[in-house]
C-alpha positions in Angstrom: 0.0 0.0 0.0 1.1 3.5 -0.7 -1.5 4.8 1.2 -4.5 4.3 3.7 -7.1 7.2 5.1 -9.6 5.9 7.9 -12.9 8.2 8.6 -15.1 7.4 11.3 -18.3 8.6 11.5 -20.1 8.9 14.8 -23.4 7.9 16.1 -24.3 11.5 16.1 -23.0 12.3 12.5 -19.8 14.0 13.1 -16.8 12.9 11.3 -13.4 11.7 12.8 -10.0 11.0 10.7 -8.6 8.7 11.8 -4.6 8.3 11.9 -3.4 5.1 10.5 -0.2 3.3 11.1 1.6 0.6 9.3 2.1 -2.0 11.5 4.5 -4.7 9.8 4.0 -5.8 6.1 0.3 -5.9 5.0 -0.9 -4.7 8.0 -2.2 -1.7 9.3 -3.5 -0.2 12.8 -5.4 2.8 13.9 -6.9 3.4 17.7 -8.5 6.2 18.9 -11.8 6.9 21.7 -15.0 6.3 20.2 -18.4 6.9 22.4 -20.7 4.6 22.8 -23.3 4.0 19.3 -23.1 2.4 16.0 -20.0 3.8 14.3 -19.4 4.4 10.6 -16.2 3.6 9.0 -14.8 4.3 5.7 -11.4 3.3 4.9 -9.7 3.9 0.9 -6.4 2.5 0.2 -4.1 3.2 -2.7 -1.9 -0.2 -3.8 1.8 0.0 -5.1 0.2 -0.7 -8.7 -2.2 2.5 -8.0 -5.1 0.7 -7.5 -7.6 2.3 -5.1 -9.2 0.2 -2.5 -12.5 1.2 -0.2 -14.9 -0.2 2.1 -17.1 0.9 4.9 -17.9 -0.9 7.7 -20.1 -0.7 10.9 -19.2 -1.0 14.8 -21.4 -1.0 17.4 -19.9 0.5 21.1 -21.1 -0.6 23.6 -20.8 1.8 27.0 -18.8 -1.2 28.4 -16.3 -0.6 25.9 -15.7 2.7 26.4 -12.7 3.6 28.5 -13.2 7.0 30.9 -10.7 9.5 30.7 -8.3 9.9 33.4 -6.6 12.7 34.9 -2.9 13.2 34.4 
């Protein structure tokens, strides 16, 4: 891959890019806080040979999933 953009989309409609990181060869990982809801994702790709790549995908949070902020 020459490239990967992730967007998440909230349960309330606002929009979140998403920073991606390559993690060894052919893979990639992203984390970031989401809130509880069904969350969008679309994610687009670019290949060595230039070919573009996308999908979108759905997660549902649950509040049990969520991790509170802490303090520093």
């Amino acid at each position: 891959m020459t490239s990967v953009t992730l967007e998440g989309i909230s349960p309330s409609g606002s929009t979140l890019d998403i920073a991606v990181s390559k993690f060894e060869t052919g893979h990639y990982a992203a984390t970031t806080d989401l809130e509880p809801g069904l969350w969008e994702f679309k994610l687009d790709a670019i290949t060595r040979d230039g070919e573009q790549i996308a999908t979108t995908f759905g997660i549902d949070v649950d509040a049990a999933d969520s991790v509170a902020p802490t303090a520093g």
